[in-house]
C-alpha positions in Angstrom: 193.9 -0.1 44.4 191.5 -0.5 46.9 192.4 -3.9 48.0 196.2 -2.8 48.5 194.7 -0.3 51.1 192.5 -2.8 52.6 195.5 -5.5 52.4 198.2 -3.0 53.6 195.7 -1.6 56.3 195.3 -5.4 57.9 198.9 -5.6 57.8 199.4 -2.3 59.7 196.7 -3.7 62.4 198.4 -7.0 62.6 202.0 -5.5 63.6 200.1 -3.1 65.9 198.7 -5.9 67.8 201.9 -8.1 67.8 204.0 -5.0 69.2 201.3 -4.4 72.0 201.1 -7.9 73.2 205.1 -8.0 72.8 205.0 -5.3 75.4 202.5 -6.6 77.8 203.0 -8.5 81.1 201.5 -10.8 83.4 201.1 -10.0 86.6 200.7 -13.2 88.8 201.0 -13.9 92.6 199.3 -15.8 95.4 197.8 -15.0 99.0 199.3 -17.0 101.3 197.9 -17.9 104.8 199.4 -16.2 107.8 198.4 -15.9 111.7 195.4 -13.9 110.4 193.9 -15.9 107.7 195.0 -18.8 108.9 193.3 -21.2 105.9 192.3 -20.2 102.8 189.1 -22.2 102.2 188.1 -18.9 104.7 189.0 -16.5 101.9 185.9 -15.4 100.3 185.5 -16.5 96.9 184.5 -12.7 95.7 188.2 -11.6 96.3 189.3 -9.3 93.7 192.8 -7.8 92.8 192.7 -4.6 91.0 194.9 -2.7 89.1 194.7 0.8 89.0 190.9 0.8 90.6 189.4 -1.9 88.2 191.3 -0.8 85.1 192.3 -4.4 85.2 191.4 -6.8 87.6 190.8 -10.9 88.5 189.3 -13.5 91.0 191.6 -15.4 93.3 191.7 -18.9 92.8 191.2 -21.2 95.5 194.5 -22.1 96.5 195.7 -18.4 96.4 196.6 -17.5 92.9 196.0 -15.0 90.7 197.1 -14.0 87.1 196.4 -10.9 85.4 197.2 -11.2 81.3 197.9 -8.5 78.9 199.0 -5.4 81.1 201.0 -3.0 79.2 203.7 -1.0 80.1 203.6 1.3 83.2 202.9 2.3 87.2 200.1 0.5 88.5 198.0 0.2 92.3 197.4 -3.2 92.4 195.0 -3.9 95.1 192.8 -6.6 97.0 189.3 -5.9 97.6 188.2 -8.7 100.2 185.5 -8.4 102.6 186.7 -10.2 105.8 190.5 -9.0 105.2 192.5 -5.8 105.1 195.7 -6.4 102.4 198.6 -4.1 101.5 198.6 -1.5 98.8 201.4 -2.8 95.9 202.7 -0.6 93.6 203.9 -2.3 90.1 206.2 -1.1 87.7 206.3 -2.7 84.8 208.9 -2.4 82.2 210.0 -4.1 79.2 211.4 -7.2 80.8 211.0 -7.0 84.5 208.3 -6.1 86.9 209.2 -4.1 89.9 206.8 -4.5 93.5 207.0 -2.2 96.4 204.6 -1.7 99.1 202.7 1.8 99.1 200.7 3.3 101.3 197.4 5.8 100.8 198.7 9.6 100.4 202.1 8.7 99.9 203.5 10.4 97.0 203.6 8.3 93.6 207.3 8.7 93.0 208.1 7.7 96.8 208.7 3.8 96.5 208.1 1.0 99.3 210.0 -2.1 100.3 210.6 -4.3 97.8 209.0 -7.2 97.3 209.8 -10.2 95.6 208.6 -11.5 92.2 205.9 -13.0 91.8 203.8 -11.7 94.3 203.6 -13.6 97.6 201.2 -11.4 99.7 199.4 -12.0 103.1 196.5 -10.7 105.0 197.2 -7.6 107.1 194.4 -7.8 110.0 190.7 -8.5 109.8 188.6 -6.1 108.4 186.9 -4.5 111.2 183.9 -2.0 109.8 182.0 -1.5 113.6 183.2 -0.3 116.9 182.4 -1.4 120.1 180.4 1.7 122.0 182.1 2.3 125.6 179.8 3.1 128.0 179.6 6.4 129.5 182.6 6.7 132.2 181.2 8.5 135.1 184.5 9.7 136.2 185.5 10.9 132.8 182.0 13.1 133.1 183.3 14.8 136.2 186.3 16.1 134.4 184.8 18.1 132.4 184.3 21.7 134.1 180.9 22.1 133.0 179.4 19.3 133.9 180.6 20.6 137.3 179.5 24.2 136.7 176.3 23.0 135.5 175.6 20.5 138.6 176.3 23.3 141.1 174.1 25.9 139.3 171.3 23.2 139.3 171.3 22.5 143.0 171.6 25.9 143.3 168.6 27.0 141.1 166.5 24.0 142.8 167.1 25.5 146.7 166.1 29.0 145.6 162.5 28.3 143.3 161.7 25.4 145.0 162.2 25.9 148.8 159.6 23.4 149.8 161.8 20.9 148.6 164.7 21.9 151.9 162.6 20.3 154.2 161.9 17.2 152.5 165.5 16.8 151.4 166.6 17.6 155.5 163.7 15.1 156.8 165.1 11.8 154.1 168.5 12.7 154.5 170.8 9.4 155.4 173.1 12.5 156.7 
């Protein structure tokens, strides 16, 4: 009796994992060069695409490609993590015999769908990843705008002629005026 269970229980297991893979998807596409990443030996070859945050997720290739096996049924993020690059946000639905891409963006709502993009994926680099600013220098006219830096430059001259009054006779004897 206890090898039926057994027998019937591998069975059960067996259909389970034929009816998940049945349902699963690959999700494939390639990054393609463009004015900003103009080869791809430049891409780096740590380049991930994520679903979902790293729920699922792959290396590119080196000519562009990528394949993701096995995803089941459902809304994903699929994203690129790349250092030197800044790539779209993709939102995949994937049913039971198609797989629909749209472009998202961060804070949109979930249910609020993109352009549509074509299948499989052909995506391209956005802009360079940029993760400093150039300081500007202080602008000495933009400092005079500012109504206390005025206020506080009069006071000071102000203050200066009435505790130091020495200081009137030496600014009247090396004054170009």
């Amino acid at each position: 009796m206890s090898k039926l269970f057994a027998a019937i229980g591998c069975v059960l297991l067996l259909l389970a994992a034929i009816t998940s893979a049945a349902f699963a998807a690959r999700v494939e596409g390639r990054i393609t060069t463009n004015e900003v990443l103009k080869d791809l030996t430049e891409l780096n070859p740590s380049t991930r695409i994520t679903l979902n945050g790293g729920q699922f997720s792959t290396l590119v290739r080196k000519n562009g490609d990528f394949v993701i096996d096995h995803v089941p049924k459902g809304s994903y993020l699929l994203e690129i993590e790349s250092i030197e690059y800044v790539y779209p946000k993709i939102r995949l639905d994937i049913r039971d015999k198609s797989i629909r891409s749209t472009y998202t963006l961060t804070g949109n709502d979930w249910q609020t769908l993109g352009y549509q993009l074509a299948y499989p994926l052909n995506i391209t680099a956005r802009a360079p990843a940029e993760y400093f600013m150039v300081r500007s220098g202080c602008e000495s006219l933009l400092c005079w705008i500012s109504s206390f830096t005025i206020i506080c430059t009069l006071c000071l001259g102000l203050v200066q002629a009435h505790f130091y009054p020495q200081t009137r006779g030496f600014q009247r004897r090396h004054s170009l005026y």
